[in-house]
C-alpha positions as CSV (number, residue, x, y, z in Angstrom):
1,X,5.0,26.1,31.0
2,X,4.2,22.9,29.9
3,X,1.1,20.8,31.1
4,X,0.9,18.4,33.5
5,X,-1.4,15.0,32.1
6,X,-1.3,11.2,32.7
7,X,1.4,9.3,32.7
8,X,1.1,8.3,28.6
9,X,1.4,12.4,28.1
10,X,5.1,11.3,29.1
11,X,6.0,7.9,28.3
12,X,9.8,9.4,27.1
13,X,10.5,9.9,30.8
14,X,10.1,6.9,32.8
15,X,12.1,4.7,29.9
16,X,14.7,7.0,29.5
17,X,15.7,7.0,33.3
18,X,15.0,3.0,33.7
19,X,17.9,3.1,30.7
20,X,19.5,4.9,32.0
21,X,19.6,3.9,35.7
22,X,21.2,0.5,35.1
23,X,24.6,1.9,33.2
24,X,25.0,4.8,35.8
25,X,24.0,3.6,39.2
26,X,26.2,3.9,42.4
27,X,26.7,0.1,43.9
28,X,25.3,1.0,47.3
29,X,24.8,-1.9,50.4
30,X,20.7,-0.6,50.6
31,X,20.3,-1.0,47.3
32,X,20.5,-5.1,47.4
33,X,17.6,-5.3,50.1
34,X,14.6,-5.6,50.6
35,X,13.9,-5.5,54.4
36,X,11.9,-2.4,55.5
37,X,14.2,-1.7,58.6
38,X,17.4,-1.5,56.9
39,X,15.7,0.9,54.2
40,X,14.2,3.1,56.9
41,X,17.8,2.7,58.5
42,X,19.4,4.5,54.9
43,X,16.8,6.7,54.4
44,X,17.0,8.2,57.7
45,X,21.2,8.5,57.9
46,X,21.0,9.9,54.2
47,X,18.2,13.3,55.1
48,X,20.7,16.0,54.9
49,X,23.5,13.9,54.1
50,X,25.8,13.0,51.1
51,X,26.5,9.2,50.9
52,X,29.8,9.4,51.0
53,X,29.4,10.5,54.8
54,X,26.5,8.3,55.4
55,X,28.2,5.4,54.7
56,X,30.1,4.2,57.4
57,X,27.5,4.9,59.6
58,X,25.3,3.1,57.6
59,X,27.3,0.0,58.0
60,X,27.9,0.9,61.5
61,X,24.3,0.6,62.8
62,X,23.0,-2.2,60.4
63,X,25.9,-4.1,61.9
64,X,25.2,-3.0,65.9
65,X,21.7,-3.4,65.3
66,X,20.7,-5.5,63.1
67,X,16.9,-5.9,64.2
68,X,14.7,-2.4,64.7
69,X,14.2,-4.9,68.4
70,X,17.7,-4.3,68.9
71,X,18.2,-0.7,68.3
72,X,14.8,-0.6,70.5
73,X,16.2,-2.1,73.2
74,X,19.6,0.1,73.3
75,X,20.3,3.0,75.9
76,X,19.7,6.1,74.3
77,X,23.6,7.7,75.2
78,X,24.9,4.9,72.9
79,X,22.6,5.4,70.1
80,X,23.3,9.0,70.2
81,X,27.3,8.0,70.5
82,X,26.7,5.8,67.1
83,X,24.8,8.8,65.3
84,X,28.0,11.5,66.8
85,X,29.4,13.4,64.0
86,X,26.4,13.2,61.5
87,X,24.4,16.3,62.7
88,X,20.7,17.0,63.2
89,X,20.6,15.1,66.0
90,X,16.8,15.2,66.4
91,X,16.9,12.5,63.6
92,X,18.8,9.5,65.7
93,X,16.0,10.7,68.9
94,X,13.0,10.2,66.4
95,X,15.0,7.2,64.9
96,X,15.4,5.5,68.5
97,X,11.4,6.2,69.4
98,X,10.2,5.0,65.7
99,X,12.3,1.9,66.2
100,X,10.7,1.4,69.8
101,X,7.3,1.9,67.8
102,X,7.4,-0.3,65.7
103,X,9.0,-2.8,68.3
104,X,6.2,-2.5,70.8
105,X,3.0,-1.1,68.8
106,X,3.9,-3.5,65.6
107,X,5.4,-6.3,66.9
108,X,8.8,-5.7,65.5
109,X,8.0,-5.6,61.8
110,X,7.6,-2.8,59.9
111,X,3.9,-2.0,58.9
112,X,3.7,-3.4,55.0
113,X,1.8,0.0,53.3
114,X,2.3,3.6,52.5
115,X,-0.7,4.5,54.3
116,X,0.7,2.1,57.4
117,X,4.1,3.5,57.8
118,X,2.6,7.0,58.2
119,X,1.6,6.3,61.1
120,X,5.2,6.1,63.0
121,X,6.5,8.9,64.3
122,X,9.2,10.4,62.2
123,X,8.1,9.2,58.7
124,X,6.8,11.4,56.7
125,X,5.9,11.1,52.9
126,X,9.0,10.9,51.6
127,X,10.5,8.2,53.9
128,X,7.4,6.0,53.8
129,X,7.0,6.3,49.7
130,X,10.7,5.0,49.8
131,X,10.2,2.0,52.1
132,X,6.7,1.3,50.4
133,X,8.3,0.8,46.8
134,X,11.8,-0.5,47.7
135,X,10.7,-2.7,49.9
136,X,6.8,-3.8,49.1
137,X,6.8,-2.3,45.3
138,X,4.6,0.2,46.0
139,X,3.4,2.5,43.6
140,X,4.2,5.8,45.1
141,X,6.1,8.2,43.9
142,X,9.5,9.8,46.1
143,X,9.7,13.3,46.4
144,X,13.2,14.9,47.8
145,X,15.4,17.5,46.5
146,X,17.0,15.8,44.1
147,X,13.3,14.7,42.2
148,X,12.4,18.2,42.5
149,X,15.0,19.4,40.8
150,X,14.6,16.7,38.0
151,X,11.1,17.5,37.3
152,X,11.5,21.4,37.7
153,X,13.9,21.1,34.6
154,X,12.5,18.7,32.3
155,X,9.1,20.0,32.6
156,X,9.5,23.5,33.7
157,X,8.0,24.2,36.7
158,X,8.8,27.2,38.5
159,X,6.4,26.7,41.6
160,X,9.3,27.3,44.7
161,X,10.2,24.1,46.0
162,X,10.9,25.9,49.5
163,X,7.0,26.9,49.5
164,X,5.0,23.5,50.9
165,X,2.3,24.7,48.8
166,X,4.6,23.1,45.8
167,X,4.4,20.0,47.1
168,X,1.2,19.1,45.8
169,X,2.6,20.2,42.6
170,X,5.4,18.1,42.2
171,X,4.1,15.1,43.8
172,X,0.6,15.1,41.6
173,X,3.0,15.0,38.7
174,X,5.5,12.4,40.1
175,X,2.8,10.2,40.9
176,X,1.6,10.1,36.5
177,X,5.1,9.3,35.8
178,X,6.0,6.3,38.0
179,X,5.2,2.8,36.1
180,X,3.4,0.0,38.1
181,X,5.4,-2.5,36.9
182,X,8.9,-1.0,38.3
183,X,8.3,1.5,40.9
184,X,11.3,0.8,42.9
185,X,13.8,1.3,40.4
186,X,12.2,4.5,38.9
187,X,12.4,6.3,42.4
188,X,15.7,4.8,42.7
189,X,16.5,6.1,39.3
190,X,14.9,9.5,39.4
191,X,16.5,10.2,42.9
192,X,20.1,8.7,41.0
193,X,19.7,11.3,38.2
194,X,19.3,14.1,40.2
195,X,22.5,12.7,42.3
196,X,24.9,12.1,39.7
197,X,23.5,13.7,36.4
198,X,21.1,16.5,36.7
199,X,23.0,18.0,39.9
200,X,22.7,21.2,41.7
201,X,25.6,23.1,39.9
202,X,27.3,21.8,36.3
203,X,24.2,18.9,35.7
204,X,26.0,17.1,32.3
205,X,23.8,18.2,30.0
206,X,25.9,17.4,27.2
207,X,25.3,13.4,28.1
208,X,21.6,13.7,29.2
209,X,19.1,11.4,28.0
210,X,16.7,13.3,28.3
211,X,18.3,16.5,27.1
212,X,16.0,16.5,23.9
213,X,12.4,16.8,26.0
214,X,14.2,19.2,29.0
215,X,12.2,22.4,29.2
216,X,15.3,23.9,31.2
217,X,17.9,23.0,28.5
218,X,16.0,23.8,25.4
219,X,14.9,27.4,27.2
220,X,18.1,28.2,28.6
221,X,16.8,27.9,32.1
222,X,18.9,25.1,33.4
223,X,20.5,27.5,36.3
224,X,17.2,28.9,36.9
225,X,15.7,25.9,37.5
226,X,14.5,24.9,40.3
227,X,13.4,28.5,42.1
228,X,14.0,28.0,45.9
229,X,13.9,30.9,47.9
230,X,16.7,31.7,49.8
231,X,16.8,30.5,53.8
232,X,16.4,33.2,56.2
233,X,20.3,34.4,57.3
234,X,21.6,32.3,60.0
235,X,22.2,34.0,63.4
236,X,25.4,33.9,65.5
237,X,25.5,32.7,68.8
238,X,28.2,33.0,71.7
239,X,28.7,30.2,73.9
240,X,31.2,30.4,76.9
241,X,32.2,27.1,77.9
242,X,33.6,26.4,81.8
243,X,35.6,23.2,81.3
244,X,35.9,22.4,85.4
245,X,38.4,19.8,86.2
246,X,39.1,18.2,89.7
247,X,41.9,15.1,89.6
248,X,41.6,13.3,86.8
249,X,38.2,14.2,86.4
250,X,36.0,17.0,84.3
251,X,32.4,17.9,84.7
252,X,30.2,17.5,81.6
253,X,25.9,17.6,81.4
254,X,23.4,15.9,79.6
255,X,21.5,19.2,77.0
256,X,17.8,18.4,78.0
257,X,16.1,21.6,76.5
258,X,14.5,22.2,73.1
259,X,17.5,23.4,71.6
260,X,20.4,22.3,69.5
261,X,22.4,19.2,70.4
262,X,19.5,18.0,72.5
263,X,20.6,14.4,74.1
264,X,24.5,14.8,73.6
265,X,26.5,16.0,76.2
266,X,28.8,19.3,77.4
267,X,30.3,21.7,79.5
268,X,29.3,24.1,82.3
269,X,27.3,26.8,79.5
270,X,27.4,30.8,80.1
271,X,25.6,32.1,76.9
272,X,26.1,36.3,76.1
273,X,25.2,38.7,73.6
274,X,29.1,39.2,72.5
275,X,31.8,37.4,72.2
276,X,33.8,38.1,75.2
277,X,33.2,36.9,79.2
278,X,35.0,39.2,81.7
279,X,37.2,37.3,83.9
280,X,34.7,38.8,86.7
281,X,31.9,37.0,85.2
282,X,33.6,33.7,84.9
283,X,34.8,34.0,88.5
284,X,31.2,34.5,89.4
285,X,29.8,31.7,87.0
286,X,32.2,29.1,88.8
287,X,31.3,30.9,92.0
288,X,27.9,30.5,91.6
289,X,27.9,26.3,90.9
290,X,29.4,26.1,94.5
291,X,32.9,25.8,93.2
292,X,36.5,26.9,94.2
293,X,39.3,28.0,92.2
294,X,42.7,25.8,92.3
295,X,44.5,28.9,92.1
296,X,47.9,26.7,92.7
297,X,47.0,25.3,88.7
298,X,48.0,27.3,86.1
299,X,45.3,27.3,83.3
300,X,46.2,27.3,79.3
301,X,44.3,30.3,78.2
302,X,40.7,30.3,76.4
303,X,40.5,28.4,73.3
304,X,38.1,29.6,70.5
305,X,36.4,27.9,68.1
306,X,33.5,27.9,65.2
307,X,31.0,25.8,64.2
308,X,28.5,26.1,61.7
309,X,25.2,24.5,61.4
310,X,22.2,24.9,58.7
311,X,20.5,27.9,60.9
312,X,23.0,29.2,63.4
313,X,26.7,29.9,64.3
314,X,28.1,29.0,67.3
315,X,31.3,30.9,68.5
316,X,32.5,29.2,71.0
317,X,35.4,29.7,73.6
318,X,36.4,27.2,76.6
319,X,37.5,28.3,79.5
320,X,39.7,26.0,81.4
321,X,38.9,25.7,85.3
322,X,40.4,23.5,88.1
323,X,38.9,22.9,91.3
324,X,40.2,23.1,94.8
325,X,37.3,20.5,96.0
326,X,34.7,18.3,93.8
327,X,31.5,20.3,93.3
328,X,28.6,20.0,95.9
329,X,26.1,17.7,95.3
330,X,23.3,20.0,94.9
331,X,25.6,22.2,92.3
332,X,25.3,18.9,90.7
333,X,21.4,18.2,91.3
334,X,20.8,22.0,90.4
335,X,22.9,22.1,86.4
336,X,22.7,18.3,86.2
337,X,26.4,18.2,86.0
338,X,28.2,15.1,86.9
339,X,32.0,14.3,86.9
340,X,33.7,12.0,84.2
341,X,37.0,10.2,83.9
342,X,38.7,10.2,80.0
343,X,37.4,7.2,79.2
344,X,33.8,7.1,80.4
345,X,34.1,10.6,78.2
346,X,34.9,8.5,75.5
347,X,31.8,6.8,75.5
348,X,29.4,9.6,75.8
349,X,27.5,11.1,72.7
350,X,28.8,14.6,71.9
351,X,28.7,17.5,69.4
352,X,31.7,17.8,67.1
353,X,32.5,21.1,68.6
354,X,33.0,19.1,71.9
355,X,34.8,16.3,70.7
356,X,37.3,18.3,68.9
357,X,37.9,20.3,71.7
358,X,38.6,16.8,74.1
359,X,40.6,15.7,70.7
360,X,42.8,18.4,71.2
361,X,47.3,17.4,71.6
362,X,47.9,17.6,75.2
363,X,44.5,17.6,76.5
């Protein structure tokens, strides 16, 4: 393995990827700004996210909110309706508080140092290293999966980038590459790279710049490179869904608890240990919110569905209920249920699961 010294050890690397950068680069709307918030704004939608998702939503918040004041100021619900669709919903919660942070602690602007962003809640090193040097020309050095794997390969480092002891590792050496006199564009460059040229599966090798100095391409390591250990397996989980409908109305509830889709809104939940729900059980589950079968409605039998997220599996089937008689109030006060027509439905934040399920022909 080769040694890790200053950054004059490897002067090849920083001028090969600010060569580079230039001819290759994706024209993208964060790239042509300098304000803190709307940097924060893109690095936040882009954790766990290709661009080509990111995007629109992207453009969608900068142009709803275009001051952190006024994404402070907005209901939490419409936030969370912006954010529907992108997962890991935990990031538009932290977003919304780091936004009322800054508004109230800060005075609306952004604090102007690595060291300084640190302290809001939600940025850790990697967000605040990107905002330090893209928008104050910081000299700190961006560390996410796509530098990792850059500087695995060209200088053969086999430390697992899953372990957070490796951290250290990779950012001690980051942080000897990156010039002072164009930090910005090297982490923009070194993050490109990894995007577009040294990538995951198939990097172009053939075309690299930097093909002549890679440890991983001159040992025959380039698939080997970086080691991550693998994730633990992701377990299943079965979610019975009691879509209760009176009129033109169906119940839906606010998820409060620690758990997935926290903040975004669904059905009457029964969770098992197997996939099926006797009709018994449902009977008693309905029974046991206060409510009355309309036994004069004919219901469309269960639907199923799947969805899959980075840790779990939800299998999920929805069981279509109509109501003699609204639910009691304190059914509602007890599950925190509360009745909706369509369109005030439309407006609420949901997971995708849910959505598709209301997106359904006919419903």
């Amino acid at each position: 393995m080769t040694s890790h010294s200053s950054a004059l050890a490897h002067p090849f690397f920083a001028s090969a990827l600010l060569n580079w950068y230039p001819r290759h680069r994706r024209d993208l709307p964060w790239r042509h700004t300098r304000d803190p918030y709307a940097i924060w704004l893109s690095e936040v939608i882009l954790q766990q996210t290709r661009v080509k998702q990111g995007l629109p939503y992207y453009l969608d918040f900068v142009t709803t909110y275009p001051t952190v004041q006024q994404l402070a100021a907005a209901p939490e619900d419409e936030v969370m309706r912006h954010w529907q669709g992108l997962g890991y919903y935990s990031r538009a919660r932290n977003m919304h508080h780091t936004a009322k942070q800054v508004t109230s602690e800060f005075g609306g602007q952004f604090p102007g140092s690595y060291a300084g962003l640190l302290q809001l809640k939600g940025v850790g090193q990697y967000t605040a290293a990107a905002i330090a040097s893209f928008a104050y020309d910081e000299q700190v050095a961006v560390l996410d999966g796509n530098v990792y794997r850059v500087l695995a390969r060209v200088f053969g480092i086999s430390a697992d980038i899953a372990a957070p002891a490796s951290r250290k590792v990779f950012q001690q050496l980051a942080d000897t590459l990156i010039p002072a006199a164009s930090p910005a564009e090297f982490n923009q460059a070194i993050m490109e790279f990894g995007a577009i040229q040294c990538t995951p599966v198939k990097p172009d090798c053939l075309f690299c710049p930097l093909q002549g100095q890679c440890f991983a391409f001159q040992h025959g390591m380039v698939q080997e490179l970086p080691v991550k250990s693998k994730a633990k397996a992701a377990r299943t989980r079965y979610f019975h869904y009691m879509v209760l409908r009176y009129d033109d109305t169906i119940y839906l509830r606010k998820r409060t608890d620690k758990d997935i889709w926290q903040g975004l809104y669904d059905f009457a939940l029964t969770e098992t240990d197997s996939p099926d729900l006797p009709p018994t059980d449902l009977l008693d589950a309905v029974e046991a919110l206060g409510g009355k079968l309309d036994t004069s409605s004919v219901s469309e039998p269960a639907y199923a569905a799947r969805h899959v997220l980075s840790h779990q599996k939800v299998e999920a089937r929805f069981h279509p209920v109509w109501l003699e008689a609204p639910l009691p109030v304190s059914a509602l006060t007890a599950t925190g249920l509360a009745a909706f027509t369509s369109p005030e439905i439309e407006q609420l934040p949901k997971a995708v699961l849910i959505s598709n399920y209301l997106g359904r022909p006919g419903f």
